[in-house]
BASE-950592 format. One record per residue: residue number from 0; residue in three letters; z, x, y of N, C-alpha, C in turn. Coordinates in Angstrom, 2 decimals, m for minus. Layout:
residues N
PT   resi   resn      n.zz      n.xx      n.yy     ca.zz     ca.xx     ca.yy      c.zz      c.xx      c.yy
PT    NUM    ALA         Z         X         Y         Z         X         Y         Z         X         Y
...
END
This chain:
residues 69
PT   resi   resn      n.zz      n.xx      n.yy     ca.zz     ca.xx     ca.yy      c.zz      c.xx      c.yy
PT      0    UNK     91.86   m241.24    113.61     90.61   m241.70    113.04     89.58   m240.58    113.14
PT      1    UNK     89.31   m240.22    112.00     87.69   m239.64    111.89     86.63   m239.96    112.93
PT      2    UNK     85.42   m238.66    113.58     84.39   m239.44    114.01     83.27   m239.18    112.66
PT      3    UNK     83.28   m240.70    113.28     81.50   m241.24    112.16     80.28   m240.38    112.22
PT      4    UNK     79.88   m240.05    111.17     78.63   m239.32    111.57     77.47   m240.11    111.82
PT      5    UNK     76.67   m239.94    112.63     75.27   m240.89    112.98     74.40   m239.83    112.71
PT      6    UNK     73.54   m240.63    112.10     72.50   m239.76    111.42     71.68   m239.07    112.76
PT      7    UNK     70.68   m237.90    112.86     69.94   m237.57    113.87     68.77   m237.28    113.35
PT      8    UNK     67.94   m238.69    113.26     66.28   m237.97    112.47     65.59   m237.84    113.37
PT      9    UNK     64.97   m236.47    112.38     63.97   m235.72    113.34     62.66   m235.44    113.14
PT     10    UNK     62.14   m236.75    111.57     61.34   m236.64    111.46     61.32   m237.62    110.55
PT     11    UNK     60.29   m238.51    110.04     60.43   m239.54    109.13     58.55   m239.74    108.98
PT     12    UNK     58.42   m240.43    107.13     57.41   m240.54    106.98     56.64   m241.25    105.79
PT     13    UNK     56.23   m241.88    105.55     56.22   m242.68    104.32     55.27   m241.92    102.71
PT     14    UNK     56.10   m242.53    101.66     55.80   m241.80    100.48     55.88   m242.56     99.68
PT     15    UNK     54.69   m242.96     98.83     54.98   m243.92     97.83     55.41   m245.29     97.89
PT     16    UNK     54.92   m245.99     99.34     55.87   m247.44     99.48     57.49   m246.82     99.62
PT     17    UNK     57.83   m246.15    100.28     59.07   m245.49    100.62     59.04   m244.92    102.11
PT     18    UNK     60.14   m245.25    103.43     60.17   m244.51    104.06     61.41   m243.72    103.94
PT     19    UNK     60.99   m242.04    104.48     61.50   m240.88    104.23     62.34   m240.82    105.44
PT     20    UNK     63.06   m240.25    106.10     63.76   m239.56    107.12     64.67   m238.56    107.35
PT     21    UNK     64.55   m237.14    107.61     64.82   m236.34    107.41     65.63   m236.52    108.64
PT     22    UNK     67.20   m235.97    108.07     68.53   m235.76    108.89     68.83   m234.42    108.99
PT     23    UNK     69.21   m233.98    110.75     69.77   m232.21    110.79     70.80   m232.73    111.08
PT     24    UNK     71.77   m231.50    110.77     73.36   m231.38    111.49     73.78   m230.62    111.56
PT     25    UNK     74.92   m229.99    111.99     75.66   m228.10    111.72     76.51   m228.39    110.79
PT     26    UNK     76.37   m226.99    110.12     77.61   m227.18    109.45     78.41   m225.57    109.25
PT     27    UNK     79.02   m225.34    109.79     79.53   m223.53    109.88     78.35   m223.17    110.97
PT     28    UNK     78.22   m223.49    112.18     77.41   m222.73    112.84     75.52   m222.99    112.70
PT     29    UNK     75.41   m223.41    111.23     73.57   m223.47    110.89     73.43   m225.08    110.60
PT     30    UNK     71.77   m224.73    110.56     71.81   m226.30    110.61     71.17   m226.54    109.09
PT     31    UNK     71.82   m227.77    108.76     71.72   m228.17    107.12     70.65   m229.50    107.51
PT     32    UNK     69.99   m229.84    106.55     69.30   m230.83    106.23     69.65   m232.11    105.15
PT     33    UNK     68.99   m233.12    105.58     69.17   m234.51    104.54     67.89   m235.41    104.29
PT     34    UNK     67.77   m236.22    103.37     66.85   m236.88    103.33     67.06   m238.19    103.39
PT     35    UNK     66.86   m238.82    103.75     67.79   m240.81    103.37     65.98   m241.01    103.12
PT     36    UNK     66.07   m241.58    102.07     65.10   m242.35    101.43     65.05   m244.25    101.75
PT     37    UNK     64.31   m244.73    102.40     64.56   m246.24    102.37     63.41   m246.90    101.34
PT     38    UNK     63.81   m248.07    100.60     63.04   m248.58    100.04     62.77   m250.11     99.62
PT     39    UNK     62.17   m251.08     99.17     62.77   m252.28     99.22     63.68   m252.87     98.48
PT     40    UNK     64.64   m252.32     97.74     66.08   m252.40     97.87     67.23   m252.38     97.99
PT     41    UNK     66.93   m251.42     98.91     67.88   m250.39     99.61     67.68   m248.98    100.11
PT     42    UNK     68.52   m248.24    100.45     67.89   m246.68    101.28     69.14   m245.94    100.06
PT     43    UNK     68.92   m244.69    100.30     69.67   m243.60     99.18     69.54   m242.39    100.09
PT     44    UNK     70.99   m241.56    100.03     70.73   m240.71    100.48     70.09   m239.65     99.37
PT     45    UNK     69.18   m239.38     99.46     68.14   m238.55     98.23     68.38   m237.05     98.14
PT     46    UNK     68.39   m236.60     99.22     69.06   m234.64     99.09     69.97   m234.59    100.35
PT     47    UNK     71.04   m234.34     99.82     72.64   m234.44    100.97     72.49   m233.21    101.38
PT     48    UNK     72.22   m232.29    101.02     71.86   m230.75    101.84     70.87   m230.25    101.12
PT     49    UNK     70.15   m229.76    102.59     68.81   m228.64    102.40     69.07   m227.67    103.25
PT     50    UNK     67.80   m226.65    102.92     68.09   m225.73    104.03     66.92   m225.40    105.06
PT     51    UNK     66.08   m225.94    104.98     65.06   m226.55    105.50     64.43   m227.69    105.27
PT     52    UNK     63.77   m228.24    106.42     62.86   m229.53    106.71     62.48   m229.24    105.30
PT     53    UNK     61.81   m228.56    105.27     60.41   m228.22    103.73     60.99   m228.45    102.50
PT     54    UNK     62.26   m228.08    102.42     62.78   m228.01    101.22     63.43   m229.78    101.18
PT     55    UNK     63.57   m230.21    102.44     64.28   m231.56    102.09     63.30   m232.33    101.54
PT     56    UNK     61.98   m232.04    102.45     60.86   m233.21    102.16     60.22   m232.69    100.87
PT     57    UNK     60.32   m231.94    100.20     60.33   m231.42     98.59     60.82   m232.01     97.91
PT     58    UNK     62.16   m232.16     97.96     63.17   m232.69     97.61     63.02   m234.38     96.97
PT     59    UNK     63.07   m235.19     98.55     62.76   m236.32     98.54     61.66   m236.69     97.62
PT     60    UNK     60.19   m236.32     97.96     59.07   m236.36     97.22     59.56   m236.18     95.49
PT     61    UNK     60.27   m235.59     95.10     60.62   m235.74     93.74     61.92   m236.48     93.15
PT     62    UNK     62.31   m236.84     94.07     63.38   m237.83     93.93     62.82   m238.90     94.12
PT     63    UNK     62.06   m239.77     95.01     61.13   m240.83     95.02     60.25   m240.73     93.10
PT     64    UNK     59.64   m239.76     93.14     58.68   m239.64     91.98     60.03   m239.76     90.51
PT     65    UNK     60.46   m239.26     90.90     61.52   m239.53     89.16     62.13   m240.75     88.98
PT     66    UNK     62.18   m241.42     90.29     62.71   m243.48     90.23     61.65   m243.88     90.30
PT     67    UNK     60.57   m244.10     90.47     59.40   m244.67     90.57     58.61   m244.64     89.21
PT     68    UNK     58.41   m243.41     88.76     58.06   m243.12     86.96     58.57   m243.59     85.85
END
């Protein structure tokens, strides 16, 4: 059996009636980024890799804004 990955947020924050939460992990040695978007009908993982915090919460912010529009 596989181990499960559990998310590790390290930062979370609300956008648009949306909460944000930004996920780190390794992957080859560096650490990659995620965004899980929650919302009221569910959560999405919104950017499956970043390469920074900055770039995830970029990310998210326009992924929220292009379902919401």
């Amino acid at each position: 059996m596989t181990n499960p990955h559990y998310p590790k947020i390290i930062l979370s924050f609300a956008y648009r009636g949306c909460k944000v939460e930004i996920d780190r992990d390794r992957l080859d040695g560096h650490f990659i980024y995620a965004a899980w978007v929650n919302h009221d009908r569910g959560c999405a993982v919104a950017v499956p890799s970043a390469i920074n915090t900055k770039d995830a919460i970029r990310q998210a912010k326009q992924w929220i804004d292009t379902k919401l529009d």
